[in-house]
N, C-alpha and C positions, 0 to 999 in steps of 0.2 A: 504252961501258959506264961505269958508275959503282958505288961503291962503298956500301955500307947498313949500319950497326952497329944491331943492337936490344939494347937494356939488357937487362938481368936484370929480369922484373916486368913487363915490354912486352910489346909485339903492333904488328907493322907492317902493313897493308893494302896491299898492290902494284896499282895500276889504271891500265890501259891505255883510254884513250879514256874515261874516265869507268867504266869496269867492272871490276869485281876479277877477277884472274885469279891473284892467289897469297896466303895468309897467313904471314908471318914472325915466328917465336917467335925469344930468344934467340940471338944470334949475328951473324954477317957475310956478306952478301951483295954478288950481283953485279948489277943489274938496267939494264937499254938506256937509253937517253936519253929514251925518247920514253913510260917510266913513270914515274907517280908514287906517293910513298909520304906513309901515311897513319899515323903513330906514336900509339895509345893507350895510357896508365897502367890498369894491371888493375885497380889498387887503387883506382880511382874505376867510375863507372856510363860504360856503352857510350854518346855520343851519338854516332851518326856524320852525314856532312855529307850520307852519299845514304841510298834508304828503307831502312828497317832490313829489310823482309819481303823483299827484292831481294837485299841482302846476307846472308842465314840460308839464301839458298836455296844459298852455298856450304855443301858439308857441313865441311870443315876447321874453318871460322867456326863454325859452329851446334855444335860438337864443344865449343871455347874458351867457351862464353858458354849463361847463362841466360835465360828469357827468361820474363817476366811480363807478363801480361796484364786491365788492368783494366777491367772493362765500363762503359756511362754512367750505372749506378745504383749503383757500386761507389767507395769510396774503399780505398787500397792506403797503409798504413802502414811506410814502408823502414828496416829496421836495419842499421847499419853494426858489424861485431861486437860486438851484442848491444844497441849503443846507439841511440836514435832519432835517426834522419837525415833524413826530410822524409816528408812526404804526397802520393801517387799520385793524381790524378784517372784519366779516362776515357783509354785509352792501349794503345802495349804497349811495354815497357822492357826494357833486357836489360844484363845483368851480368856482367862475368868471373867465369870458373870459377877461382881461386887463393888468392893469401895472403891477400883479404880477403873474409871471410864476410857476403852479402847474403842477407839475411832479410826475409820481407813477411806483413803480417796484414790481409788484407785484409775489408772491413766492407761491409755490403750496406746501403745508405741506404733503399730502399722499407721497410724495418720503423723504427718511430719510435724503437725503444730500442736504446740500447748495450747491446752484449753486454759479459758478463765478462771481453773477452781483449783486450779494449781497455783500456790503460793508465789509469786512473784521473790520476794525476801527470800526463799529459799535457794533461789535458782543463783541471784546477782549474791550471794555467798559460798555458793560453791557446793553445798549440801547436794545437791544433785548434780556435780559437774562429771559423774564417770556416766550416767546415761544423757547428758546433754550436751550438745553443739554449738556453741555460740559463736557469735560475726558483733564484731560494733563499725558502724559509721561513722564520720567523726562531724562537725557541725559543718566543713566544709566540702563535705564528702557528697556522693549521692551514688548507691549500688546497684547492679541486679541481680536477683534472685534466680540459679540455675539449680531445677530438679530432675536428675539423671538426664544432663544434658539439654534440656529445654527451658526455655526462660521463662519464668514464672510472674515475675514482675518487677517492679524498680522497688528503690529501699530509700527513705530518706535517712536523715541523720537519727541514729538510736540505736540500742543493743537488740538485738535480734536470736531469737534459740529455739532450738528445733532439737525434736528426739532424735537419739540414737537409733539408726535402723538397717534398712537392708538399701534405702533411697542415699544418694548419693546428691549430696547439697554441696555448691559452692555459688559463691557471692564476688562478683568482679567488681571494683569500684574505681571514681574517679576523683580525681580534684575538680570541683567545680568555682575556684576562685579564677580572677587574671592570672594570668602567667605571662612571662617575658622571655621569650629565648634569641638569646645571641648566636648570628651564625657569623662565621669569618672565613677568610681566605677563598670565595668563591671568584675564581678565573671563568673571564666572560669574554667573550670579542665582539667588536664594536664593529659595525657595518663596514667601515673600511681598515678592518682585518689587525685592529690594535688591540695589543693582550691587557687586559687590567682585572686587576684583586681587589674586589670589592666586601666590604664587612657591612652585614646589615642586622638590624635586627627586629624582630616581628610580636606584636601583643595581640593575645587571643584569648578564647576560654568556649567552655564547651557549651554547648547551646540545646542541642538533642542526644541524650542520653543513650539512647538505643541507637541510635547512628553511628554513633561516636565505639561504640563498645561491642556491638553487636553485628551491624553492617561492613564494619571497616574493621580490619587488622592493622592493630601497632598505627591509629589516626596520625600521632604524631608526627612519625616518621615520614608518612604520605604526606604531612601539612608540608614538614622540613624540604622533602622531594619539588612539592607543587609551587614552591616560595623559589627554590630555585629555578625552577623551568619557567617562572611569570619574570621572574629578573633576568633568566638570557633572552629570552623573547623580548622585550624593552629595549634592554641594552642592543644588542642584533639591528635594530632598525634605526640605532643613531650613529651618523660618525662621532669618529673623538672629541673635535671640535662640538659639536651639539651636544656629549655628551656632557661636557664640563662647563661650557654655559646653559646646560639645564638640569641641574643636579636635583633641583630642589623637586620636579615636577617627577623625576624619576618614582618616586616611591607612590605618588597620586596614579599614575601609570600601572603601578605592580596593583595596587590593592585592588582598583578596576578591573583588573586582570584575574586575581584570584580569589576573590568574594566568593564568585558563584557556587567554585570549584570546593572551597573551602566547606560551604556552608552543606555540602554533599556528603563530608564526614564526619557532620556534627559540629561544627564548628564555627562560632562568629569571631571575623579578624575587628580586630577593634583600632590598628595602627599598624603601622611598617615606615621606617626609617634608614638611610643608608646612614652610615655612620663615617666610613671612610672609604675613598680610593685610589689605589696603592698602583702606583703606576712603574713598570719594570725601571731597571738603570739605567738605560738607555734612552729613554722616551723622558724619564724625570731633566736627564743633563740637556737633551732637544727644549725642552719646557724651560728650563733656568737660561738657556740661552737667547731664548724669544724675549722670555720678561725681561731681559739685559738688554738687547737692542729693541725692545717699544721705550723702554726706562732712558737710555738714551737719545734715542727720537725726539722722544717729550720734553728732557733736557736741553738739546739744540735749537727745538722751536722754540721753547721760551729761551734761551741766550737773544736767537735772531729777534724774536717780537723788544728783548729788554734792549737790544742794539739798537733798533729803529727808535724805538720811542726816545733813546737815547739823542741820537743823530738828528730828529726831527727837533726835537725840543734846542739843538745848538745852532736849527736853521734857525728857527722863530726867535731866538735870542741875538743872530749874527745880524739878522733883518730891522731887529730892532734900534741895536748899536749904530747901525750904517743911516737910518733915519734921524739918529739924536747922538751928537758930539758928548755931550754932559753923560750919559748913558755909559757911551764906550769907557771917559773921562772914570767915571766911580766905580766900572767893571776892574777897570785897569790897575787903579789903585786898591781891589780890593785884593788881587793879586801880588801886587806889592807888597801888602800887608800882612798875606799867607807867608810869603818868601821872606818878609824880617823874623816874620817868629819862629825861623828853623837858624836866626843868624845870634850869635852870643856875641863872637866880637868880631868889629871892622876893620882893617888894618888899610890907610889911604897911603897908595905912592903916586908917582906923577905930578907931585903941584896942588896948584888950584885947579888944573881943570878939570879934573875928578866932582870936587863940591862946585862948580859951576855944568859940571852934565844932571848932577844931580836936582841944582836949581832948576834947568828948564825940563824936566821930567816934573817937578811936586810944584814948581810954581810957574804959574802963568805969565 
């Protein structure tokens, strides 16, 4: 015989030949040689080394110990008083009945969404992240929800998580702020058959979610497509001349034009702008050569208008003169006047009658 102490908080398993034949709480025992004992802490989860369904068929044992069971579509959430202690797959598990309280919540994976009694805190830490799916939104964002290929429903901005299964989840999303996209280098021709590269650029944002993501393929692309075909259709029905003295009206044109088309994809146009037009080599040096002779045109009539008024203004002065002697008298010597202040010095030959021409010129 030999001697057996069990702690306080313990449980011994007595087994003869591999088979239990006594449980031991508490206290000091006497047991044969030829048994062995098997010493479990309550305060931890039952593993024992033989099958557990073998061992519960003692009743003493089954009496000490809980026993949970989780199925293969089942995951089983373990609380160690009150706090989480690990996650249960497909199983069955068994606990002492004593000073430590085991607690389990367990969760049926064939439905794709977490129920409410699943810890939140657990999930946004990762503690569950090998059986769970997650998707986030972002505040500018808006999604939708596809299960095995069918659309389940839109997602606003927030994290989103979904069990691990045999359902196949995916989440397409979009920007739902303004957006601006620049297009450039689009060649157009103008009703009377002149090549020009025009850069425009177009603000939008998404309007209808499901149109935009679900009715339409690659919307954007189709906008870029439709922005172009509303801007040769425009351009196409001006000549060049109409074209560049109505630039401005041009883009009032497009957006009339592709609102409707637009709003087909999900989409509201909010503005459209040309930015530039880039006219070939050949048509720029025809262009610089126009604005040179209108620039000189304009040049010439004003010289002619400044000639005239010139010439008119020396009739009404001549008219003047010819009316009044004193007039012509003060014009003449104002003249005089101009023609000394270009003179420094006089040199008189000839005599007196140099200062006697000049007396009857200044004096009467």
């Amino acid at each position: 015989m030999k001697r057996v102490i069990i702690n306080s908080n313990y449980v011994g398993l007595v087994f003869k030949n591999k088979e239990l034949t006594n449980v031991l709480t508490a206290g000091q025992y006497w047991i044969g040689f030829w048994e062995t004992v098997e010493v479990f802490n309550m305060s931890q989860p039952f593993f024992p080394s033989q099958e557990l369904n073998v061992l519960l068929q003692n009743e003493q044992l089954s009496e000490l110990l809980e026993v949970l069971e989780v199925k293969d579509y089942e995951i089983a959430l373990l609380y160690k008083d009150g706090n989480f202690n690990q996650s249960l797959t497909a199983g069955k598990f068994a606990f002492w009945n004593g000073a430590t309280e085991y607690t389990a919540i367990k969760a049926d994976m064939r439905s794709l969404y977490i129920g409410n009694d699943i810890d939140k805190n657990l999930i946004e830490k990762g503690a569950l992240a090998y059986y769970i799916r997650s998707f986030r939104v972002e505040a500018f964002e808006q999604g939708i929800l596809f299960v095995n290929g069918m659309m389940e429903r839109t997602l606003g901005p927030g994290n989103y998580h979904f069990w691990k299964n045999s359902d196949t989840v995916t989440v397409v999303k979009t920007d739902m702020r303004q957006i601006t996209a620049d297009i450039g280098g689009q060649e157009v021709l103008t009703k009377d058959k002149a090549q020009l590269r025009i850069n425009f650029t177009v603000q939008y944002k998404v309007a209808d979610l499901v149109k935009a993501l679900v009715e339409n393929k690659d919307f954007e692309k189709q906008l870029y497509t439709q922005m172009q075909m509303a801007l040769r259709e425009i351009t196409g029905r001006l000549t060049f001349d109409e074209l560049m003295e109505n630039k401005d009206q041009i883009a009032k044109n497009v957006m009339a034009a592709a609102v409707e088309k637009a709003l087909q994809l999900g989409i509201e146009l909010l503005s459209f702008g040309v930015k530039d037009i880039i006219l070939p080599g050949d048509v720029k040096d025809i262009m610089n050569q126009v604005l040179i002779a209108e620039k000189r045109a304009q040049a010439n009539s004003i010289m002619r208008r400044e000639e005239t008024a010139s010439t008119r203004s020396l009739l009404n002065t001549a008219k003047l003169m010819e009316e009044n002697a004193m007039l012509f008298k003060l014009k003449e010597m104002e003249y005089v006047e101009k023609i000394a202040e270009k003179i420094h010095t006089i040199s008189l030959s000839g005599g007196g009658q140099v200062v006697d021409q000049l007396k009857q010129l200044f004096v009467k």
